[in-house]
N, C-alpha and C positions, 0 to 999 in steps of 0.2 A: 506733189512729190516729183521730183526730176526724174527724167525716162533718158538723158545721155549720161553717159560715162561720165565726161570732162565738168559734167555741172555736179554730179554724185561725189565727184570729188573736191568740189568747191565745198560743197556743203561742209562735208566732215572740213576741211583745210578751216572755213569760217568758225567752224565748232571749237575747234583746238584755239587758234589764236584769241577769241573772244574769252575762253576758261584763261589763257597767260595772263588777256589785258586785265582779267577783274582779278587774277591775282596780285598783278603789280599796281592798281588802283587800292585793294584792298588793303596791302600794305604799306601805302603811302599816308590812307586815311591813317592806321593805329599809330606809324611813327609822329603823325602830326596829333595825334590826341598824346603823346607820351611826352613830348615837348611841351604842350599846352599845359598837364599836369604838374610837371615840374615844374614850371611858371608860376602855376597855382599854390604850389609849397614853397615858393621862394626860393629852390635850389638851384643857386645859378650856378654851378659847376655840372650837375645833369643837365641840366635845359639847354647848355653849350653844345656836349659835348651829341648830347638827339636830335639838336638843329643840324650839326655837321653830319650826321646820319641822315638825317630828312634830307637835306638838300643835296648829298648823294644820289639817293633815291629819286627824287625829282627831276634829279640832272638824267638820270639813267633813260627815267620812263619818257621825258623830253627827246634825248637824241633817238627813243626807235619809235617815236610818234604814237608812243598810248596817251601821251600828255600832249596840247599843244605849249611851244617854250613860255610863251608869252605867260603863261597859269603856270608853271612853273616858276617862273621869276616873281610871280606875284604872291603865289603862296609864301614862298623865301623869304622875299620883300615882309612881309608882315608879320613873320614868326620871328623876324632877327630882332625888328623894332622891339617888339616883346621881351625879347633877351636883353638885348643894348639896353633898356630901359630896366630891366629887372638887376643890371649888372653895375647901373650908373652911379654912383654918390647921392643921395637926397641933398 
């Protein structure tokens, strides 16, 4: 356990930030299982409109670096395909 002030307060400051990032991780995983499902059902009007919800979200947790962009992009990258192909003519 820390014995200065200035590291007693890292501690907690670590504590808080680390509960934000798993909450904005946490909710990044459910919008991307909510797109996947609607994929799953074939509804391509939902699975559109939760891609543009997820990748808000991505964008978000990208720009204060809970996400690095690059996993960002890639997630996106691969759930559009999804869609684009769920949305395309056979």
């Amino acid at each position: 356990m820390a014995n200065i002030r200035s590291s007693e307060k890292d501690i907690r400051k670590t504590i808080k930030r680390t509960a934000a990032n798993q909450s904005v991780k946490s909710r990044i995983r459910t919008l991307r299982k909510k797109v996947l499902s609607a994929i799953e059902k074939g509804d391509a009007a939902t699975a559109s409109s939760m891609l543009n919800e997820f990748s808000s979200a991505t964008d978000k947790a990208a720009k204060t670096k809970v996400l690095h962009k690059n996993t960002s992009s890639r997630l996106k990258s691969r759930l559009a395909l999804k869609v684009g192909a769920l949305t395309k003519p056979a």
